[in-house]
C-alpha positions as CSV (number, residue, x, y, z in Angstrom):
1,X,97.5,-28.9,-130.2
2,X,94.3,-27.2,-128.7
3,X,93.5,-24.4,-130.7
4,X,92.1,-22.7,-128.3
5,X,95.0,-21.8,-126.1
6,X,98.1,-19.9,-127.3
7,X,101.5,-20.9,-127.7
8,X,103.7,-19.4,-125.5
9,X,106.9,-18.3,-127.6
10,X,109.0,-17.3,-124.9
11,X,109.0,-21.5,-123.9
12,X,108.1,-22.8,-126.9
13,X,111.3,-22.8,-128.7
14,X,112.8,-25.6,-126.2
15,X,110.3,-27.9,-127.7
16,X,112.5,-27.4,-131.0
17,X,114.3,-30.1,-132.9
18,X,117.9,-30.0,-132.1
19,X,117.5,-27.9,-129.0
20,X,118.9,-30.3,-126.2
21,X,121.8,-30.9,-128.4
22,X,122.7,-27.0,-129.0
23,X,122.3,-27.0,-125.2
24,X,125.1,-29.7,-124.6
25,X,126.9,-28.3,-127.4
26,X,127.3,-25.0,-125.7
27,X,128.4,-27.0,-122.5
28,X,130.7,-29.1,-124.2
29,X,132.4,-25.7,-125.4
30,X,132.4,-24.2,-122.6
31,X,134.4,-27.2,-121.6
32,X,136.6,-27.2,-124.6
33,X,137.3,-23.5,-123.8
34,X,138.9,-24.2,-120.3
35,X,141.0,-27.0,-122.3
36,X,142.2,-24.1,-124.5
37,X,143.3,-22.0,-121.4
38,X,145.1,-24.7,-119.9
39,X,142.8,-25.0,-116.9
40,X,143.5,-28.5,-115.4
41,X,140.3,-31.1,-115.2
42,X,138.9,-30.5,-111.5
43,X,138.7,-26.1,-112.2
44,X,137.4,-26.8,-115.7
45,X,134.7,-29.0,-115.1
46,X,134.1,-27.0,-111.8
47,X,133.6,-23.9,-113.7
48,X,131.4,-25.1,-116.4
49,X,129.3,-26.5,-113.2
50,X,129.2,-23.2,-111.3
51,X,128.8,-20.8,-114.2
52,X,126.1,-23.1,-116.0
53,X,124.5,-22.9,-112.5
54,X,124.9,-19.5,-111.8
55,X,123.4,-18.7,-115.4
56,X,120.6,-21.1,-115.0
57,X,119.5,-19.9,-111.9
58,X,118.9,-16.5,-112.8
59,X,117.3,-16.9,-116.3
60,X,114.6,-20.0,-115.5
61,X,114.2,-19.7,-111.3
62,X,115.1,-15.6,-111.0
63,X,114.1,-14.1,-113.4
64,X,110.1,-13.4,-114.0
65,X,108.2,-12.3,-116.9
66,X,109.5,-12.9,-120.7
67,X,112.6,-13.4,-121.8
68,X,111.8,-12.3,-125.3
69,X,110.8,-9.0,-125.1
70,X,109.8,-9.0,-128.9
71,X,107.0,-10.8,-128.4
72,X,103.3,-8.9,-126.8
73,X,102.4,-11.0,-124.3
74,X,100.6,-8.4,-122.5
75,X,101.9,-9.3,-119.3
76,X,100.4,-12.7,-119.2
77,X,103.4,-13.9,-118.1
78,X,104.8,-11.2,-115.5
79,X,104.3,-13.4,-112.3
80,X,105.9,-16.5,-113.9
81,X,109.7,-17.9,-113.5
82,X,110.9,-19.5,-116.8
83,X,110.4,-22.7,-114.9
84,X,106.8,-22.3,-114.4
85,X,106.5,-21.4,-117.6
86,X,108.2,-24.7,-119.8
87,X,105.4,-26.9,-121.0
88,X,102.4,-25.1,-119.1
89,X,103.6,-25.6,-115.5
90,X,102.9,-29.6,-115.9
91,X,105.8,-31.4,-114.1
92,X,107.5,-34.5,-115.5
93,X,107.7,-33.8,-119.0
94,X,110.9,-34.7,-121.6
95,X,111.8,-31.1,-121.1
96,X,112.0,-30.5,-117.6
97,X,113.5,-33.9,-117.1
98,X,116.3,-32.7,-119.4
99,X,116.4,-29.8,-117.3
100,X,117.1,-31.6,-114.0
101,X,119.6,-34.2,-115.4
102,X,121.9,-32.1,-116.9
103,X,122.8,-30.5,-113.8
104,X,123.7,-33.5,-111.8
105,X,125.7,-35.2,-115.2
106,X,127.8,-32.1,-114.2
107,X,128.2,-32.6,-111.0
108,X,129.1,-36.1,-111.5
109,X,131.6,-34.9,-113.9
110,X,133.2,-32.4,-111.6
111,X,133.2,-34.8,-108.5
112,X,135.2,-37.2,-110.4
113,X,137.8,-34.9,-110.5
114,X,137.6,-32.1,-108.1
115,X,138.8,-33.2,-104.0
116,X,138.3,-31.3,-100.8
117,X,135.9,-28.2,-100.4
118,X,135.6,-27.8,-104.3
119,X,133.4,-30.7,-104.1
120,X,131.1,-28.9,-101.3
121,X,131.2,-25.5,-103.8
122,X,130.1,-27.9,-106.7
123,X,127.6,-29.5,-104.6
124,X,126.0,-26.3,-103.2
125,X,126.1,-25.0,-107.1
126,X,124.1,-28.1,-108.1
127,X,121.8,-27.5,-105.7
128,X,121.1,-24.1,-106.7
129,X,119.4,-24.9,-109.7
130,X,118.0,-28.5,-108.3
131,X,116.2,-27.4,-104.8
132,X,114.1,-24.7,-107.0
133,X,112.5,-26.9,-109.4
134,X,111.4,-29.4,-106.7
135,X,107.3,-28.2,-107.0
136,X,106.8,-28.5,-103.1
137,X,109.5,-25.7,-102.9
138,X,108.4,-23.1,-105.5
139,X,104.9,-23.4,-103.8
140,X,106.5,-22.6,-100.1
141,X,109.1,-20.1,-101.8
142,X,105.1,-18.2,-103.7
143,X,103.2,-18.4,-100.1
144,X,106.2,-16.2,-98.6
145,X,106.4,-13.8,-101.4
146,X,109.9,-13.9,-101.4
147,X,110.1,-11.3,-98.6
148,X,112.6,-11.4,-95.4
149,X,109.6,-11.4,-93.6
150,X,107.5,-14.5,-95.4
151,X,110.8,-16.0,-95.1
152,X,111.6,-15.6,-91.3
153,X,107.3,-16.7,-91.3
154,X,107.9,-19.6,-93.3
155,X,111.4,-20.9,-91.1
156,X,108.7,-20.8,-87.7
157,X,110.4,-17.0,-86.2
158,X,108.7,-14.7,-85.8
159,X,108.7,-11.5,-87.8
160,X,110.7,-8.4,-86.4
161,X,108.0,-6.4,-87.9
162,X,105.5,-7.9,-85.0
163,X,108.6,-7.4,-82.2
164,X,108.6,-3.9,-82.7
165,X,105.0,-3.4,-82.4
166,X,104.2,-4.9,-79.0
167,X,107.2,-3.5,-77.5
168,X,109.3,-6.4,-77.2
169,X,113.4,-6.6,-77.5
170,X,115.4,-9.7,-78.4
171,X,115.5,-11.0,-74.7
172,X,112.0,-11.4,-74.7
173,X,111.2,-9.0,-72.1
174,X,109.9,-6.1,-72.8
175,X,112.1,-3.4,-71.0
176,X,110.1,0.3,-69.4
């Protein structure tokens, strides 16, 4: 490793021995948890899908900044998802392949036993955590800041904002 640049220990632990395994393990029981309860196959394998998805979004494409809050990072890391942060922002690697197949095993796994509009819930879920670490997308989602308006910009509207200011009202003509 390059001396010269420091290790980022709020991603460096995924490069750990055994950590895609702990990962799975904590999926399996999650799994083996719903068994427990008595939840039949399609709502237990469509819960471990929705809540992995739901957790997953938040903590690697939500949330910004560190996760560890232990460590002085000095802000380095403030404007960064997770995502952006797991091996340097370079695309393709082990880990983030990891990262995008273990969602769709899961949905697999919940389409081969879920019918009718849980499969469209499962689906959307899965694409929660898939459409966000496609690189095209996280550049579009940076240019529009995340705002309403750089959102309505980005989608080809125009922004209220700009409505308001000449005068203008939602029929298009502006009314004295």
């Amino acid at each position: 490793m390059d001396g010269s640049k420091a290790l980022n220990y709020n991603v460096e632990w995924i490069n750990d021995r055994g950590t895609w395994w702990f990962y799975l393990l904590m999926l399996g029981l999650s799994r083996w948890c719903c068994f427990l309860l008595g939840v039949n196959e399609e709502w237990a394998w469509s819960f471990v899908l929705i809540s992995h998805s739901i957790i997953t979004f938040w903590l690697v494409h939500w949330k910004t900044g560190s996760l560890l809050t232990w460590e002085d990072d000095s802000g380095k890391y403030d404007g960064m998802t997770y995502w952006e942060q797991i091996d340097d922002g370079v695309e393709n690697t082990g880990n983030r392949k990891f990262l995008r197949i273990v969602p769709l095993v899961l949905f697999l796994l919940a389409y081969r036993y879920s019918t009718g509009w849980l499969t469209y819930v499962n689906l959307s879920f899965t694409l929660l955590v898939l459409v966000p670490k496609i690189r095209s997308f996280r550049q579009r989602a940076k240019r529009s800041s995340g705002s309403f308006e750089g959102i309505i910009k980005q989608a080809g509207f125009r922004s209220t904002k700009s409505n308001h200011k000449r005068g203008s009202s939602w029929g298009g003509d502006k009314c004295e």
